[in-house]
C-alpha positions as CSV (number, residue, x, y, z in Angstrom):
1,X,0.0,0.0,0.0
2,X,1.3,3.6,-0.9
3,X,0.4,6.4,1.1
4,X,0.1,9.1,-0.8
5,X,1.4,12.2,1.3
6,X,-0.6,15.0,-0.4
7,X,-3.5,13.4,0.3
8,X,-3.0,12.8,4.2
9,X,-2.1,16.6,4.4
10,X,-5.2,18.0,2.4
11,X,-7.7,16.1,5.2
12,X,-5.3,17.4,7.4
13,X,-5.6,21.1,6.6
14,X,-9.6,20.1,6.1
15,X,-9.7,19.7,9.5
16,X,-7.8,23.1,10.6
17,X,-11.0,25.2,11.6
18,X,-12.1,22.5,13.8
19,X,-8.9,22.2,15.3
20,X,-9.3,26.3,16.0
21,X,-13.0,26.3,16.8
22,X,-11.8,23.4,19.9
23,X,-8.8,25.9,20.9
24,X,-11.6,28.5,21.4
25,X,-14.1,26.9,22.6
26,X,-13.3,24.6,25.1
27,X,-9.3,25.4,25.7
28,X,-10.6,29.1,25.8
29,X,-7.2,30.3,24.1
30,X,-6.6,33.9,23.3
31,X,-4.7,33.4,20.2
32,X,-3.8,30.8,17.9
33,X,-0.7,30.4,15.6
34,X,-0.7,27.9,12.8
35,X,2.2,27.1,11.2
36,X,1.2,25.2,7.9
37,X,2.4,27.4,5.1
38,X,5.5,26.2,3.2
39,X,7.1,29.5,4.7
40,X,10.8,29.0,5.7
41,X,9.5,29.8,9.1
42,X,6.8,27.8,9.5
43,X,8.6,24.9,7.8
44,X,11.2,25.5,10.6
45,X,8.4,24.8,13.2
46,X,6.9,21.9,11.6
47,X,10.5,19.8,11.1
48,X,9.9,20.4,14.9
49,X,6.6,18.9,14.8
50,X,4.9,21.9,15.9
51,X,1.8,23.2,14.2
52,X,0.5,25.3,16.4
53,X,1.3,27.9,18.9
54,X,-1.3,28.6,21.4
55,X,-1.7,31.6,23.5
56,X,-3.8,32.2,26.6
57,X,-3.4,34.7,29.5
58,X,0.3,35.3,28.0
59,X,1.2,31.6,28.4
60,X,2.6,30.0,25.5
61,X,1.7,26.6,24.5
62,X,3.5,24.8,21.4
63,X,1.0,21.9,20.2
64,X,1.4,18.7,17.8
65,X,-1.8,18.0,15.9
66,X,-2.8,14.3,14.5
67,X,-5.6,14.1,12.7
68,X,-7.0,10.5,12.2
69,X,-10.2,9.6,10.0
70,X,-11.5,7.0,12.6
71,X,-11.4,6.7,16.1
72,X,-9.2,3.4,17.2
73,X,-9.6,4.2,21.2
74,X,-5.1,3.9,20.5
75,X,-2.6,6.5,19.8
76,X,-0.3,6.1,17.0
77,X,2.9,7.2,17.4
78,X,5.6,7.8,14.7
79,X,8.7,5.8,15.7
80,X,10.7,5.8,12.2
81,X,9.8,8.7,9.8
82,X,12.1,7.1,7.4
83,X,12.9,3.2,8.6
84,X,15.2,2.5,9.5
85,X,17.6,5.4,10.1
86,X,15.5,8.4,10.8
87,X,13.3,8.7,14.3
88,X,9.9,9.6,14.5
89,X,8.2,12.6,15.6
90,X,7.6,11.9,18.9
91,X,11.1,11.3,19.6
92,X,12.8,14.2,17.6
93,X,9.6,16.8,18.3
94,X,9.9,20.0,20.6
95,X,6.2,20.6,21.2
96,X,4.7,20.6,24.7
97,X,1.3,19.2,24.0
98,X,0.0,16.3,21.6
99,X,-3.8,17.3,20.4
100,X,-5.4,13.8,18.6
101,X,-8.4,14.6,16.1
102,X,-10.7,11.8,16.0
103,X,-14.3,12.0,14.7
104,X,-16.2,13.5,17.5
105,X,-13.5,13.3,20.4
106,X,-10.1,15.2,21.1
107,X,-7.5,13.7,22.8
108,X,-5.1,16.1,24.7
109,X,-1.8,15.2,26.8
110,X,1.5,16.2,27.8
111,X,4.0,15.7,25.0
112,X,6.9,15.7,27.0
113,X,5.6,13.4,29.2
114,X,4.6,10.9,26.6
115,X,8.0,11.2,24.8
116,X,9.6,10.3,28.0
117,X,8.0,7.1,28.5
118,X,7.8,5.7,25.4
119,X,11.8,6.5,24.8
120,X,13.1,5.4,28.0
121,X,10.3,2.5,28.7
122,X,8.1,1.6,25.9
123,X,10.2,1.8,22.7
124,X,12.9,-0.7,24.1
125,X,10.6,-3.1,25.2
126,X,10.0,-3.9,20.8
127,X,12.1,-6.2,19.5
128,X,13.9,-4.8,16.0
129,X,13.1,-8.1,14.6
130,X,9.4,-6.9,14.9
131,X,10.7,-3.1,13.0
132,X,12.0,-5.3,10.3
133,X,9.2,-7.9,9.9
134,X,6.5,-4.8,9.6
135,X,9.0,-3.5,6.8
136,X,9.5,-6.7,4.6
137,X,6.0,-7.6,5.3
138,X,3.7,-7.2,2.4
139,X,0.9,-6.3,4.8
140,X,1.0,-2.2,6.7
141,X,-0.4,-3.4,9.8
142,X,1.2,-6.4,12.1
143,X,-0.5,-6.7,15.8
144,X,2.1,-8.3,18.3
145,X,0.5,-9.2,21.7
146,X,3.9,-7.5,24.7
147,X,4.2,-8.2,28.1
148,X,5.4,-4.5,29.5
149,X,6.6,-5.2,32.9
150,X,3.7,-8.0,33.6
151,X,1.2,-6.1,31.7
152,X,-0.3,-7.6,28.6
153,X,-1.2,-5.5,25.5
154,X,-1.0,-5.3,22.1
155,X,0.7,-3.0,20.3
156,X,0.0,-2.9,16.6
157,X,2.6,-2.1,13.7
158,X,1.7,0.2,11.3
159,X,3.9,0.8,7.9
160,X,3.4,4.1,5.2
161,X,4.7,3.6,2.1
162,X,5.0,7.3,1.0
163,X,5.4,8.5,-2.0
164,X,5.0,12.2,-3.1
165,X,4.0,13.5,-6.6
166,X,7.6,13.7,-7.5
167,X,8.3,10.7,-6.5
168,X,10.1,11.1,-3.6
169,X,9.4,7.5,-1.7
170,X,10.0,6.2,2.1
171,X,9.1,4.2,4.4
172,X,7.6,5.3,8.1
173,X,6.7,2.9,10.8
174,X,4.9,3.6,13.8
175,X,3.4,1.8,16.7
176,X,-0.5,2.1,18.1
177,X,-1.1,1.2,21.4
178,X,-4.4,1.5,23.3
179,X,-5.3,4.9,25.2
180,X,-5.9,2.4,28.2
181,X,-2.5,1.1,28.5
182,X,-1.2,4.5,29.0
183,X,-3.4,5.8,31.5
184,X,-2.6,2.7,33.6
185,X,1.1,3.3,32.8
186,X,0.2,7.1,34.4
187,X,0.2,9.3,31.7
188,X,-2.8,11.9,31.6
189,X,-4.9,11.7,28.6
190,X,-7.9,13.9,28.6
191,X,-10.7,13.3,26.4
192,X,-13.0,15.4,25.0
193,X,-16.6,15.1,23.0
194,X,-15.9,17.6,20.4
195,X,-18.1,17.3,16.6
């Protein structure tokens, strides 16, 4: 399967005023910077993974947005942007907070406490064997069932095949795991009903 990268960031920019109506309305935010021009600037902030600067009561608050087309009840997280040399997002981002679009809900939690546990606890626990089974695989999702210190769960591989109009290809792999697993391994996920 190829993912077709213009694609995924046309839905993504689709979703933009929703993104800003949920900053306004239930984060009550004074101002919002988006940075998703192909500006030198705002490219600087995105290669960050930072989309969006929010402001309230002089506070500054830099946010990654995901936007996903269905709601799996599981976070994907970016562990290769380009297997098997370059890390993800998660690991190489800056932002403070991670805001996940789903139909209906929002999913808001600290990005710097999420990056911390799955670098120094979660990522280790995967095998690479399991990084390079996803990637030879003919199939873009494998689902591997973990014990994470006694703790069963599965975590689910997921491969992008990217190619851009030009041509440009690479390969991304990231990993899913349910928003239950991390609450009970103590990060804060808040969730909100937002249409």
């Amino acid at each position: 399967m190829v993912h077709e990268f213009g694609k995924s960031l046309h839905y993504e920019k689709s979703q933009f005023r929703r993104a800003d109506a949920f900053y306004r309305e239930v984060l009550l935010v004074d101002e919002i910077i988006r940075f998703a021009t192909d500006s030198k600037e705002d490219m600087k902030m995105q290669l960050q993974d930072i989309d969006v600067q929010l402001i309230k009561t002089n506070r500054v608050c830099h946010v990654s947005e995901k936007f996903r087309e269905k709601d799996f009840v599981d976070l994907y997280v970016e562990v290769f942007s380009k297997y098997p040399h370059t890390r993800g997002w998660l690991e190489t981002g800056l932002a403070d907070m991670l805001v996940y679009f789903v139909p209906e809900v929002v999913y808001w939690c600290n990005a710097k406490n999420l990056r911390k546990f799955c670098v120094d606890m979660l990522f280790p626990m995967i095998p690479a064997e399991w990084y390079k089974e996803i990637y030879c695989s003919a199939t873009s999702i494998i689902s591997k069932n973990m014990n994470f210190f006694d703790q069963q769960t599965i975590v689910h591989l997921i491969k992008a095949n990217n190619q851009t109009s030009d041509g440009n290809r690479w390969c991304t792999i990231g990993i899913s795991v349910p928003f239950e697993f991390l609450k009970n391994n103590g990060l804060n996920i808040r969730k909100y009903l937002f249409p």
